[in-house]
Biotite code that builds the C-alpha atoms (Angstrom):
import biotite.structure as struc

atoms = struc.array([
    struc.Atom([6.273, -5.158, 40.303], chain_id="A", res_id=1, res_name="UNK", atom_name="CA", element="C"),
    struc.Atom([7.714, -1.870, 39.339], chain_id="A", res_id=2, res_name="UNK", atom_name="CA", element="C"),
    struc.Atom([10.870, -1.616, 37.417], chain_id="A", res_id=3, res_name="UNK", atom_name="CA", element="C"),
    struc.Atom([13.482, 0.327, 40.363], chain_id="A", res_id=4, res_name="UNK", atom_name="CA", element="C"),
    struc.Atom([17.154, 2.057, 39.959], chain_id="A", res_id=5, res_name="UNK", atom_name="CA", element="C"),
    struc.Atom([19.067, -1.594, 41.130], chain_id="A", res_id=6, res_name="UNK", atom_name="CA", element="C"),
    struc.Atom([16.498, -3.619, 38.730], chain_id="A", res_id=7, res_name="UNK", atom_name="CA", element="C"),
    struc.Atom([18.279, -1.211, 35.399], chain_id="A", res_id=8, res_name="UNK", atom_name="CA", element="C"),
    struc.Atom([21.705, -1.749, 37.210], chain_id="A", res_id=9, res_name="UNK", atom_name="CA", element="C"),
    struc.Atom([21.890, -5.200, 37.100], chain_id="A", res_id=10, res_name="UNK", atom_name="CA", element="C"),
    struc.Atom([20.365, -5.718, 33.639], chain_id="A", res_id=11, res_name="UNK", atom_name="CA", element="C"),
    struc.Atom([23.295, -3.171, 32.104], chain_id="A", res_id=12, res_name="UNK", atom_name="CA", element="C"),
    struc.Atom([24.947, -6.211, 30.950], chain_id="A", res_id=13, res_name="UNK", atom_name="CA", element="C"),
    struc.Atom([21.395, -7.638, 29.449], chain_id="A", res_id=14, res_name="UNK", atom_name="CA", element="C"),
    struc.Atom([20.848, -4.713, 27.887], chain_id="A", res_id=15, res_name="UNK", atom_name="CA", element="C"),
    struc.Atom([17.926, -6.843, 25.307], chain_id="A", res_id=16, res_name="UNK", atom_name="CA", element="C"),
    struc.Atom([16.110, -7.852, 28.631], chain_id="A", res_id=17, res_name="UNK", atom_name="CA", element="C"),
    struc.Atom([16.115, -3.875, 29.863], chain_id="A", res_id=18, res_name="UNK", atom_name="CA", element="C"),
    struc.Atom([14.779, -3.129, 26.292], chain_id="A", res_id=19, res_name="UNK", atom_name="CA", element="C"),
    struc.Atom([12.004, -5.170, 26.481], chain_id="A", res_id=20, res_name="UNK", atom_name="CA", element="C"),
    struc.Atom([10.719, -4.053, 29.898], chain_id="A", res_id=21, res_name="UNK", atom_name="CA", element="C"),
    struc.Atom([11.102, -0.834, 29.428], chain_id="A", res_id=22, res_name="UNK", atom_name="CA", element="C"),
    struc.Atom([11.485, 2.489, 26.910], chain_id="A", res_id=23, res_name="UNK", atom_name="CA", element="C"),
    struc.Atom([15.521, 3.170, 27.324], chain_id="A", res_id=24, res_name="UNK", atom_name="CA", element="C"),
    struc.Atom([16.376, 7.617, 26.871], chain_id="A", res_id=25, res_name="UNK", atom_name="CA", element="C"),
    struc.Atom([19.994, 8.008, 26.564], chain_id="A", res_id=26, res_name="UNK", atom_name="CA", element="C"),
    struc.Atom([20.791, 11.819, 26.748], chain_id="A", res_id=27, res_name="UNK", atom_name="CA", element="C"),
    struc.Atom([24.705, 12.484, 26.202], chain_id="A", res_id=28, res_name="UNK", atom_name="CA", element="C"),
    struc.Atom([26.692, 14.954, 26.103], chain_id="A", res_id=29, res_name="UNK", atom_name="CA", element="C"),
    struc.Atom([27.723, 18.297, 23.683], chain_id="A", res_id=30, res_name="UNK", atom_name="CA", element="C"),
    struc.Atom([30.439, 19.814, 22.786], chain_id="A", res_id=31, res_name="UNK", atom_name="CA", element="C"),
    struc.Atom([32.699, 18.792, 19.977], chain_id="A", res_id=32, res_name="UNK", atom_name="CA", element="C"),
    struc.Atom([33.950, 14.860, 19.162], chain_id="A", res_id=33, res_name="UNK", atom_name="CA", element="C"),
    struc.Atom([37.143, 14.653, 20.528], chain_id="A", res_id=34, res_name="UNK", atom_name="CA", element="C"),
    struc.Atom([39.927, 13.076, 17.656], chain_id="A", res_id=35, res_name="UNK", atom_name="CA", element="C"),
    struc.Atom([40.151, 9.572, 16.543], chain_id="A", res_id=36, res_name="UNK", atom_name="CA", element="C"),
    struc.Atom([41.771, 6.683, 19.010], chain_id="A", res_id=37, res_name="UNK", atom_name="CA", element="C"),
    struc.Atom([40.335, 5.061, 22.219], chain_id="A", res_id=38, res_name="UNK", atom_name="CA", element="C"),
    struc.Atom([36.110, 5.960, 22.838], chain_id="A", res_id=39, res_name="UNK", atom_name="CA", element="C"),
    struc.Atom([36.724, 8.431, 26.457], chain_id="A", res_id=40, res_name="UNK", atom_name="CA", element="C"),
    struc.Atom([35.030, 6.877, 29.573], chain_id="A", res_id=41, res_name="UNK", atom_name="CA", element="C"),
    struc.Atom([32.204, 8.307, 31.149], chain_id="A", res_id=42, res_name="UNK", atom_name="CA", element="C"),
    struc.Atom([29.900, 8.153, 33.934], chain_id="A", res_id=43, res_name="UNK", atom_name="CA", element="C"),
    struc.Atom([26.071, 7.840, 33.707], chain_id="A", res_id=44, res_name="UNK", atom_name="CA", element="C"),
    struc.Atom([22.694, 7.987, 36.138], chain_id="A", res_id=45, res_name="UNK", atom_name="CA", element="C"),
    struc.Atom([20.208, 5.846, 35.581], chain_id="A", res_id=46, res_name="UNK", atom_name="CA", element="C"),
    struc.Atom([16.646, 7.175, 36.744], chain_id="A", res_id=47, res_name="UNK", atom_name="CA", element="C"),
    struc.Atom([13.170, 5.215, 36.576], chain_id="A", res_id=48, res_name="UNK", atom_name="CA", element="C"),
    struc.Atom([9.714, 7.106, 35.828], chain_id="A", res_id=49, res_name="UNK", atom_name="CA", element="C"),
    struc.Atom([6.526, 4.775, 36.297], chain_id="A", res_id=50, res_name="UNK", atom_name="CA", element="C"),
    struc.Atom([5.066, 3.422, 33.257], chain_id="A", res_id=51, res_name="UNK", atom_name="CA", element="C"),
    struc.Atom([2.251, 5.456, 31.761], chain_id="A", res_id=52, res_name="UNK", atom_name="CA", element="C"),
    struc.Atom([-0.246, 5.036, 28.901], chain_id="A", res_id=53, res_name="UNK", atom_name="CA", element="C"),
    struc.Atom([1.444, 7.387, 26.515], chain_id="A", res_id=54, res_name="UNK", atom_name="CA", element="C"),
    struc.Atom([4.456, 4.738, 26.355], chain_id="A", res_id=55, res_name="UNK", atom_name="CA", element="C"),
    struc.Atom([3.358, 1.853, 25.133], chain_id="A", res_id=56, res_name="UNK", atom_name="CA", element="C"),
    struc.Atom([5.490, -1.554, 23.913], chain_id="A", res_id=57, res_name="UNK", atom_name="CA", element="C"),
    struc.Atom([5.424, -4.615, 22.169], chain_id="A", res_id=58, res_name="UNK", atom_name="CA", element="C"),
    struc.Atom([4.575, -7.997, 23.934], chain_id="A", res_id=59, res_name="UNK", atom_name="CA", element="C"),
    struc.Atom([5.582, -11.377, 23.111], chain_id="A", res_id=60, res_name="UNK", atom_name="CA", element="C"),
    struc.Atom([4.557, -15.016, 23.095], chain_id="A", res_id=61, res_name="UNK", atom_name="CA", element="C"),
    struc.Atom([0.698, -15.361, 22.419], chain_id="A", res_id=62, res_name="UNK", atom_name="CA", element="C"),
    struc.Atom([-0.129, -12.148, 23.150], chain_id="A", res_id=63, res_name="UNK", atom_name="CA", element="C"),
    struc.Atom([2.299, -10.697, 21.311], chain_id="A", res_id=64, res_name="UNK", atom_name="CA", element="C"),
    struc.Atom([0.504, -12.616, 18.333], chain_id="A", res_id=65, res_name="UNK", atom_name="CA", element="C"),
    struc.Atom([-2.634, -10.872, 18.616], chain_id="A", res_id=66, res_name="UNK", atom_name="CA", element="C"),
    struc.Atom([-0.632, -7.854, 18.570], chain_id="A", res_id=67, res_name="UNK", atom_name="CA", element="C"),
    struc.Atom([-1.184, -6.424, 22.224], chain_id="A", res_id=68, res_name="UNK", atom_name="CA", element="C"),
    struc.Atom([0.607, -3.607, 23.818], chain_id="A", res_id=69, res_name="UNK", atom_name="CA", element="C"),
    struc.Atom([1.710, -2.761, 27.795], chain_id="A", res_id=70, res_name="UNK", atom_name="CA", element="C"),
    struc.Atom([2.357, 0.075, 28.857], chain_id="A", res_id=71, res_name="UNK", atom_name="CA", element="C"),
    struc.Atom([6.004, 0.875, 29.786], chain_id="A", res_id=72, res_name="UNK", atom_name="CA", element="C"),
    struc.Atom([7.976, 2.642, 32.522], chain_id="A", res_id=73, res_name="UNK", atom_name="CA", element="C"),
    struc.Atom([11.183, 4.832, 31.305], chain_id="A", res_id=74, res_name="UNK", atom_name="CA", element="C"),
    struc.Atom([14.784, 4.544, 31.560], chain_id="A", res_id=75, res_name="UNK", atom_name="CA", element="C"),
    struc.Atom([16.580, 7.639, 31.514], chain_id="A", res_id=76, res_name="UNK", atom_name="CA", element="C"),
    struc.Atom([20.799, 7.493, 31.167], chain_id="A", res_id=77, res_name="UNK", atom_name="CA", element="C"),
    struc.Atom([22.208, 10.546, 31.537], chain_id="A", res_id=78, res_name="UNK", atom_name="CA", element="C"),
    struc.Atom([25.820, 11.602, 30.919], chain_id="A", res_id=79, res_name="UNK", atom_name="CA", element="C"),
    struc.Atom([27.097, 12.943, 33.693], chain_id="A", res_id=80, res_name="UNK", atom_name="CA", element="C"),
    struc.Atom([29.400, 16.332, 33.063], chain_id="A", res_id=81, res_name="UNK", atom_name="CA", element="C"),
    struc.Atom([33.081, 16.410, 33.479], chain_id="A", res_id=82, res_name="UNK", atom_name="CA", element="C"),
    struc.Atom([35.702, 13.392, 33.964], chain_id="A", res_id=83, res_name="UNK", atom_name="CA", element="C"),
    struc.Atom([34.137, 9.587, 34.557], chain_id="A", res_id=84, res_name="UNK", atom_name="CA", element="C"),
    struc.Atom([33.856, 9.102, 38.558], chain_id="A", res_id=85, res_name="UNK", atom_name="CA", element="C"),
    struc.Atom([36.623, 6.444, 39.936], chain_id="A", res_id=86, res_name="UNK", atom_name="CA", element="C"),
    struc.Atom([33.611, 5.101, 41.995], chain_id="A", res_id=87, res_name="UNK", atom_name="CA", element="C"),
    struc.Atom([30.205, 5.840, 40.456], chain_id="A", res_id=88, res_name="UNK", atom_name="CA", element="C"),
    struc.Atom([27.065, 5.874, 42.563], chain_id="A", res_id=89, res_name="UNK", atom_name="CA", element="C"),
    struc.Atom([24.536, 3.258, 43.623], chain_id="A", res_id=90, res_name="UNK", atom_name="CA", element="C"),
    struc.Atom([22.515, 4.783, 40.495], chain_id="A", res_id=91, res_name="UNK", atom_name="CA", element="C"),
    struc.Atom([25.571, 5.493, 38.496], chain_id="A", res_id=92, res_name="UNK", atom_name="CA", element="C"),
    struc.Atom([27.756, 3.082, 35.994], chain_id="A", res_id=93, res_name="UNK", atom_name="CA", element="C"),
    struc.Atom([30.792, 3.907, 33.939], chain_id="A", res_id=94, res_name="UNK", atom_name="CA", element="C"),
    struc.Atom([30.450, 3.392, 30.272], chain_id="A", res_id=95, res_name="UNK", atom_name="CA", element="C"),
    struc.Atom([32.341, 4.191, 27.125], chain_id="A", res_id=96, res_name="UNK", atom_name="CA", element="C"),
    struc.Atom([30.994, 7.184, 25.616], chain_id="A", res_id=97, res_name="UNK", atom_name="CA", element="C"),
    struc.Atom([30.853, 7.303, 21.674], chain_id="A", res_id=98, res_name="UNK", atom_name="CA", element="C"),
    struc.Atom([29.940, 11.236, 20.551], chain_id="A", res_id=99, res_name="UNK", atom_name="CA", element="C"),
    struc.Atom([28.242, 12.110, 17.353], chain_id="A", res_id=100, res_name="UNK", atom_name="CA", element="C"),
    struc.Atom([30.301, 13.651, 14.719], chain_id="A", res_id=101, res_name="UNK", atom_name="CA", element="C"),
    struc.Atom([29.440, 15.698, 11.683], chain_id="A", res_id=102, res_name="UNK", atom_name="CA", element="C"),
    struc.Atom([30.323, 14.446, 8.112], chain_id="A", res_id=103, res_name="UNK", atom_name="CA", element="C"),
    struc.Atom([33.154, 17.015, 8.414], chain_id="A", res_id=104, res_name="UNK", atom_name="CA", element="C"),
    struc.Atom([34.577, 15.879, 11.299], chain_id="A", res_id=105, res_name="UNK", atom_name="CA", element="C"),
    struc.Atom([34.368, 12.101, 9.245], chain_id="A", res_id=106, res_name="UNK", atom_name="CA", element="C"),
    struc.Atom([37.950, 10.545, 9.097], chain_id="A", res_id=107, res_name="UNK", atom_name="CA", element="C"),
    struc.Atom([39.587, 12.649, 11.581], chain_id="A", res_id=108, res_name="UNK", atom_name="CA", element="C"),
    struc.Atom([37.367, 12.841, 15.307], chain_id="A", res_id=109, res_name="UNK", atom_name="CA", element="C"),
    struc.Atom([34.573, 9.968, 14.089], chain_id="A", res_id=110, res_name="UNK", atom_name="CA", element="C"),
    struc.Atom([36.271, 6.826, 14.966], chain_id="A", res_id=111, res_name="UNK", atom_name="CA", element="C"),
    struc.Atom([36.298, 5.253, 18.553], chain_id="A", res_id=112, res_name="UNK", atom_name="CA", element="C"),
    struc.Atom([38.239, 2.415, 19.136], chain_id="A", res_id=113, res_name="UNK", atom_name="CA", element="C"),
    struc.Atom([36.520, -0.020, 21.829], chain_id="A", res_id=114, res_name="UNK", atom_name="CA", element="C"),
    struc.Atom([39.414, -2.082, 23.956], chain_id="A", res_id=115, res_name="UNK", atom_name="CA", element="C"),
    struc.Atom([39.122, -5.767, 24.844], chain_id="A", res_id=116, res_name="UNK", atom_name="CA", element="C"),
    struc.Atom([40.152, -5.625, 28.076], chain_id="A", res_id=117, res_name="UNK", atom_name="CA", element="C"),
    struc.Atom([39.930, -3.445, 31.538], chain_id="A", res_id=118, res_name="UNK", atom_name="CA", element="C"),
    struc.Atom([37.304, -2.930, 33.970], chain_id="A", res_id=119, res_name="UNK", atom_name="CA", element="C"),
    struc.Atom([34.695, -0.746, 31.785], chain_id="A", res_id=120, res_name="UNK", atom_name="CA", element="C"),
    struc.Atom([32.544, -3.183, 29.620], chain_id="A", res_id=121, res_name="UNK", atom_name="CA", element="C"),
    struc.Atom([29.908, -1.140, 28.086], chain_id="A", res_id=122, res_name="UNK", atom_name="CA", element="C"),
    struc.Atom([29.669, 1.229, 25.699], chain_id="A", res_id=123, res_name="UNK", atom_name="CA", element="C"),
    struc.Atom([26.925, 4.165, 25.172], chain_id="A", res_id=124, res_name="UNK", atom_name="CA", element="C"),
    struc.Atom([25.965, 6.697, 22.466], chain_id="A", res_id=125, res_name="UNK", atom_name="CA", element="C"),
    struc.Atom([23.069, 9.354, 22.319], chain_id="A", res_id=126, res_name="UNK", atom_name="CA", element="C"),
    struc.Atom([19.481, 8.173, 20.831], chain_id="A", res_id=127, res_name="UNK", atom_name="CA", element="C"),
    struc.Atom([19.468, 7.875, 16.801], chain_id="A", res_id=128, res_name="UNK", atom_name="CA", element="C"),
    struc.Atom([17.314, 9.902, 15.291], chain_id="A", res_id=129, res_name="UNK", atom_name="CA", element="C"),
    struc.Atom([18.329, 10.474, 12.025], chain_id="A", res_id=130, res_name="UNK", atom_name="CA", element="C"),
    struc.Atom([22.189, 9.605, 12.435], chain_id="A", res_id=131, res_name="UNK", atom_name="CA", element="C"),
    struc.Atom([23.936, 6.424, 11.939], chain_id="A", res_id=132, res_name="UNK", atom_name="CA", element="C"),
    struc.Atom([25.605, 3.706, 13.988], chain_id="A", res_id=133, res_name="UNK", atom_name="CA", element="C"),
    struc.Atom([27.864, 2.026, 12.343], chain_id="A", res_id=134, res_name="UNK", atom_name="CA", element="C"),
    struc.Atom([30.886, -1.189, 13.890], chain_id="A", res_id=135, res_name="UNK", atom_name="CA", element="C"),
    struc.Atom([33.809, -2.263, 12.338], chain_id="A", res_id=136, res_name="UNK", atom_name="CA", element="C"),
    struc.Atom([37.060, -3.299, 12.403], chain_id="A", res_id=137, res_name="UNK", atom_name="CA", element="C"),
    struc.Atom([40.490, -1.473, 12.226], chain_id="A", res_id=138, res_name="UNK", atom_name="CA", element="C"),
    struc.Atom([42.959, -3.045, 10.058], chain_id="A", res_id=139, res_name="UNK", atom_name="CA", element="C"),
    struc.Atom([44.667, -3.843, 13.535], chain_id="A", res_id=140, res_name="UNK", atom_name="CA", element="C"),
    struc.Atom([41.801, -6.362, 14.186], chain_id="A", res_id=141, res_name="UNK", atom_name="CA", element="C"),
    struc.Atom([40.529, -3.400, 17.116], chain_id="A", res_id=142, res_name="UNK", atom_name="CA", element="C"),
    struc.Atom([36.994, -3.297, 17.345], chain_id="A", res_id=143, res_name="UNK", atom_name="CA", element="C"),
    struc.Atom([35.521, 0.493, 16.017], chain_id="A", res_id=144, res_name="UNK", atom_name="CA", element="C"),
    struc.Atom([32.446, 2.610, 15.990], chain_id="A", res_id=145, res_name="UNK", atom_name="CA", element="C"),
    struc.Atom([31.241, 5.528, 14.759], chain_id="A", res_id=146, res_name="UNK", atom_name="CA", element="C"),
    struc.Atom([27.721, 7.861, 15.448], chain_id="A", res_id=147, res_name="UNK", atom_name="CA", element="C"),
    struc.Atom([27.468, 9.974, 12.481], chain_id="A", res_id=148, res_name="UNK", atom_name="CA", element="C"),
    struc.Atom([25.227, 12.439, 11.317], chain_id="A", res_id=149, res_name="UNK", atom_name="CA", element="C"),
    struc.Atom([24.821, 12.339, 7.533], chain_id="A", res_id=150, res_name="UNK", atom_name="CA", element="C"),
    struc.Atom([24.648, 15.795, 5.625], chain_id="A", res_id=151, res_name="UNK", atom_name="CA", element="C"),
    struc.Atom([21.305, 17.967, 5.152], chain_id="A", res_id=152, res_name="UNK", atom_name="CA", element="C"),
    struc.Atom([19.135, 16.445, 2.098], chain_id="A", res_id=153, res_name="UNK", atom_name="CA", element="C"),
    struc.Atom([19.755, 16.950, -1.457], chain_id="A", res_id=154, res_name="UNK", atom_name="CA", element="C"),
    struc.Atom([16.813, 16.318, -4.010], chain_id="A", res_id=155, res_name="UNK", atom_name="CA", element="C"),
    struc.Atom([15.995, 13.018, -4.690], chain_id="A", res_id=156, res_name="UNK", atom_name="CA", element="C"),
    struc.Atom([18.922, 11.198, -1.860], chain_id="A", res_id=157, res_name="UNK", atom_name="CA", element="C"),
    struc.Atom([16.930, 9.351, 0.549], chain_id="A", res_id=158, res_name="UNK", atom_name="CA", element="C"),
    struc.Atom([18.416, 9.068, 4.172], chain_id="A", res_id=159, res_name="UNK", atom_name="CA", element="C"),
    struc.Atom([19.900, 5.360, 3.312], chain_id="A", res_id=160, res_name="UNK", atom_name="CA", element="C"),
    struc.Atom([21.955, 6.919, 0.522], chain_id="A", res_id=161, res_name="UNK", atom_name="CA", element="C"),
    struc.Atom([23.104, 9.939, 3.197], chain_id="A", res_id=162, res_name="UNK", atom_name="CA", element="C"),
    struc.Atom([23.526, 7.364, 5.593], chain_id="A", res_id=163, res_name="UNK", atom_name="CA", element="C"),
    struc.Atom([25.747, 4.894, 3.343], chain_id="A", res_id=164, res_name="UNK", atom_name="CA", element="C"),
    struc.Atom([27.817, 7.769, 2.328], chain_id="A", res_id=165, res_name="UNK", atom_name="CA", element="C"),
    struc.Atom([28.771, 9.090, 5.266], chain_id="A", res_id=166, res_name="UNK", atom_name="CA", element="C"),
    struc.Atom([29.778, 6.049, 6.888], chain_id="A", res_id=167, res_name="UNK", atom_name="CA", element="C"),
    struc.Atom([31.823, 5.635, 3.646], chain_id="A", res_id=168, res_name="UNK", atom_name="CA", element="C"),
    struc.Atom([33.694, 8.870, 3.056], chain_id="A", res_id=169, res_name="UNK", atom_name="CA", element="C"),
    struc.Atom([36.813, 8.782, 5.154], chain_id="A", res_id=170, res_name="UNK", atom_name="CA", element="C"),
    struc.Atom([36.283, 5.354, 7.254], chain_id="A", res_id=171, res_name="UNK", atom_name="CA", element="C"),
    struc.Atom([38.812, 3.846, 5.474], chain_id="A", res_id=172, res_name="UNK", atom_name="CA", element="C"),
    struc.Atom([41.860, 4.387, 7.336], chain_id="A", res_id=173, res_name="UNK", atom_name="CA", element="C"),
    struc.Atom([42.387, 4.330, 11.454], chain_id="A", res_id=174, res_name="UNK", atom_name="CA", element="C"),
    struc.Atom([45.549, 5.371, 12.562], chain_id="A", res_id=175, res_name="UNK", atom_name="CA", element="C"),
    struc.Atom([47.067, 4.410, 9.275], chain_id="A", res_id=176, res_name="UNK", atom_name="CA", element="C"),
    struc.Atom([45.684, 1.351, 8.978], chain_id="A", res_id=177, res_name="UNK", atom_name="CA", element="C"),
    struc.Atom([42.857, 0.341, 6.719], chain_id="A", res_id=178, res_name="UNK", atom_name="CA", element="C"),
    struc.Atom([38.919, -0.761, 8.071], chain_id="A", res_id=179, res_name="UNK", atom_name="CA", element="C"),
    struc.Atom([36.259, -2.456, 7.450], chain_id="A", res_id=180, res_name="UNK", atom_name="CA", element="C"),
    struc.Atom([32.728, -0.788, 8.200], chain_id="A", res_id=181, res_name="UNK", atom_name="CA", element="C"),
    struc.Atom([29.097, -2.339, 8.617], chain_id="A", res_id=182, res_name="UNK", atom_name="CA", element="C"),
    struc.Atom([26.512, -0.274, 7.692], chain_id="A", res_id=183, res_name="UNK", atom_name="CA", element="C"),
    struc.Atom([23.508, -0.412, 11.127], chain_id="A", res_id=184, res_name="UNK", atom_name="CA", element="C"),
    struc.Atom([19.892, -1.202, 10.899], chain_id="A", res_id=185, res_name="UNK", atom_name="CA", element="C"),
    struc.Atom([17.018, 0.544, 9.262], chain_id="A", res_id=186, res_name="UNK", atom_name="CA", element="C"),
    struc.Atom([14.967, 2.884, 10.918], chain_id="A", res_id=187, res_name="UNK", atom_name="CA", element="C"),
    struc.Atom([12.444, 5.309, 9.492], chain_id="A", res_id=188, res_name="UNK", atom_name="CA", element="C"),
    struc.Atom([13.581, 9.168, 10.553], chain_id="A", res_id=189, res_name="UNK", atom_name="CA", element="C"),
    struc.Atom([10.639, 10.722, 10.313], chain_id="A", res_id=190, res_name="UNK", atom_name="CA", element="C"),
    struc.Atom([9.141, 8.722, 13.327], chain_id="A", res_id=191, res_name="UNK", atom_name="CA", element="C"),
    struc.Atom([11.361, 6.555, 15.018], chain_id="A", res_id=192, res_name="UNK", atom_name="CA", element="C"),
    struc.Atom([14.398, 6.904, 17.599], chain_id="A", res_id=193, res_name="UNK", atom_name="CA", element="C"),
    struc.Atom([16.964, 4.157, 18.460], chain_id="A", res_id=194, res_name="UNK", atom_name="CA", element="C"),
    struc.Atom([18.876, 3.327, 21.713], chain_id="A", res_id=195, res_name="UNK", atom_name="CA", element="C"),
    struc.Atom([21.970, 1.987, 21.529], chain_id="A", res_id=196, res_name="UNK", atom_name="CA", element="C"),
    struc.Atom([23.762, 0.067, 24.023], chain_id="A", res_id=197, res_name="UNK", atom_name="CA", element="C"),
    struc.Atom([26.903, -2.173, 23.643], chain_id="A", res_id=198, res_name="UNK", atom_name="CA", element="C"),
    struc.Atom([28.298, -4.781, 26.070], chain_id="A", res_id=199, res_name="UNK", atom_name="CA", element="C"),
    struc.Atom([32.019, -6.918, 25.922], chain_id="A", res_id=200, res_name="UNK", atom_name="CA", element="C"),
    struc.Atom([31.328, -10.328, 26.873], chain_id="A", res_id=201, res_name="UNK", atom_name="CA", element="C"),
    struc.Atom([32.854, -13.989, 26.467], chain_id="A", res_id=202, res_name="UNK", atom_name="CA", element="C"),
    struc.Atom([35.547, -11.791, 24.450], chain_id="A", res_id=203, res_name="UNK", atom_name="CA", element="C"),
    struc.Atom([33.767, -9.981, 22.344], chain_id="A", res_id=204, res_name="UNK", atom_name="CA", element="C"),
    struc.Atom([31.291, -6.712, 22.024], chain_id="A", res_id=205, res_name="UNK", atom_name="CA", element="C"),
    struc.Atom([27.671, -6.818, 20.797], chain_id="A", res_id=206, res_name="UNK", atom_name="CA", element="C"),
    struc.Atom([25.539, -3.947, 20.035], chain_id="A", res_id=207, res_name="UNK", atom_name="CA", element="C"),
    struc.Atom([21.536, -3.707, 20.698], chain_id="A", res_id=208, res_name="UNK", atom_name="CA", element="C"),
    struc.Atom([19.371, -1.624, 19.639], chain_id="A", res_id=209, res_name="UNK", atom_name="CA", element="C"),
    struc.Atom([15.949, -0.619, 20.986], chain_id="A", res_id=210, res_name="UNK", atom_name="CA", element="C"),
    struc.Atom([13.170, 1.106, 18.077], chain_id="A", res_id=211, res_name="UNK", atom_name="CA", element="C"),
    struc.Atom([10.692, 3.441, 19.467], chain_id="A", res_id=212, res_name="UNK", atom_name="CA", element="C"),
    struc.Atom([8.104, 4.665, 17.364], chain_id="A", res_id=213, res_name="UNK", atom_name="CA", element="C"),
    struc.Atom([6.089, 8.057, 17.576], chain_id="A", res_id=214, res_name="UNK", atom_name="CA", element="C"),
    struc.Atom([2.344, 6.941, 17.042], chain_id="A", res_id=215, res_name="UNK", atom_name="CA", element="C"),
    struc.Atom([-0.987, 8.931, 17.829], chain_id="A", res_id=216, res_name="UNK", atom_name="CA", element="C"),
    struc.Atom([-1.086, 8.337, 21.241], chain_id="A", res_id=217, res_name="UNK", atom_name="CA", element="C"),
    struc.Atom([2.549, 8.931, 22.591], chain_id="A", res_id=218, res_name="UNK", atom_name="CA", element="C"),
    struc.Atom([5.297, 6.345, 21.797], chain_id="A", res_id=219, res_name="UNK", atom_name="CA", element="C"),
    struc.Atom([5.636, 2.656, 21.303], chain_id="A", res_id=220, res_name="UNK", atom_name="CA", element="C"),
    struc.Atom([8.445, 0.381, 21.809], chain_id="A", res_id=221, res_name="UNK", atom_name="CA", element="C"),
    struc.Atom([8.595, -1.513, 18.542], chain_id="A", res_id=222, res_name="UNK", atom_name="CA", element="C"),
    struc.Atom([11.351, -3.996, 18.604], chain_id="A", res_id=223, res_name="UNK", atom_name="CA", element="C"),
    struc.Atom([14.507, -4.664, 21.167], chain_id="A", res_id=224, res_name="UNK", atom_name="CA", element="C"),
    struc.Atom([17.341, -7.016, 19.709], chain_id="A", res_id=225, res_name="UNK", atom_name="CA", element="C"),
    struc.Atom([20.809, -7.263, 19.096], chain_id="A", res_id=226, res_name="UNK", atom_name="CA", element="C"),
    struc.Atom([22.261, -6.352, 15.734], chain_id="A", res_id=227, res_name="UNK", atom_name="CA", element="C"),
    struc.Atom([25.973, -7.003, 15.675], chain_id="A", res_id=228, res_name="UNK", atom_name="CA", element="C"),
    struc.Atom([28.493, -8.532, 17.101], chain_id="A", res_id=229, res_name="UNK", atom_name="CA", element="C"),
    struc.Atom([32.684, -8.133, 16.513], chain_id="A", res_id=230, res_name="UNK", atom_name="CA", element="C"),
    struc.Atom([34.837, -9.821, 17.997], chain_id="A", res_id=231, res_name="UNK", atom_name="CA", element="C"),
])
């Protein structure tokens, strides 16, 4: 059966499951990062195009052994403009929103504290393309995250060494206090884009992230998995 609007809202909080049924496009927001302290709420819609053969993903079990594809339909979470909705839509969830900053902006509108508690549980940033996702910890034991985009390329740095620095120039303080950063997975810029979703459960938050790789005939879903978790 198709994948509908209510099938993506009630796999929010399974966000591995929505991954591997179908190719997740999170479009956020512009504008400039807004200072360090608490990640701002936000409200997104979740539409559902039909799968097509120009998005294809991975399978598992034994045909995933013989290396078969499906074709897969396409989520698309949108930011909504202006202040989160007190009472989002049937097609609509509240989330908290984590903007990308610029290496410039690193130290002083980069890091988002995520809180343990209230009635918003997830947490969404714009697709990685050649930016990085990094989790951590503030010296005050909150739970932090950061999208940053590294700087332009300089003869002979690769995008890991970019990458590395920029989540290490300035993360080491957050609101006085110092933190400890993670660096996030490997991804190859040049071809692939990441999703990102987080989700606080059983009192803590875990990340996933969803590859998708540009190949000759459209797109493939590589992997979909989770790749941290902070308590």
């Amino acid at each position: 059966m198709p994948l509908t609007v209510p099938d993506v809202m009630n796999l929010l909080t399974d966000p591995q499951t929505l991954m591997r049924k179908a190719y997740v496009a999170i479009a956020g927001g512009g504008g400039a990062a807004p200072a360090n302290g608490v990640a701002p709420v936000a409200t997104f819609t979740v539409t559902v195009e039909d799968a097509n053969p120009g998005m294809l993903g991975f399978t598992s079990g034994i045909s995933g052994l013989f290396g078969r594809t499906k074709e897969r339909p396409t989520v698309r979470i949108t930011k909504r403009a202006g202040a989160a909705l007190a009472v989002p839509g049937p097609d609509q969830f509240n989330a908290y929103y984590i903007a990308m900053a610029q290496v410039a902006d690193v130290g002083t509108a980069s890091h988002y504290g995520l809180p343990r508690d209230g009635a918003v549980t997830l947490c969404i940033t714009s697709m990685i393309t050649a930016c990085c996702f990094s989790v951590g910890h503030a010296g005050d034991g909150s739970v932090l995250v950061s999208h940053i985009q590294p700087p332009p390329a300089a003869l002979g740095v690769t995008l890991a060494d970019r990458q590395a620095a920029a989540v290490a120039a300035g993360l080491t303080e957050f609101n006085g206090a110092p933190t400890q950063f993670r660096n996030n997975f490997e991804y190859d810029s040049m071809r692939d884009r990441i999703a990102i979703m987080g989700v606080f459960a059983h009192h803590r938050w875990r990340f996933y992230a969803q590859k998708t790789s540009i190949v000759n005939t459209g797109s493939m879903v590589r992997s979909a998995a989770a790749f941290v978790a902070v308590d």
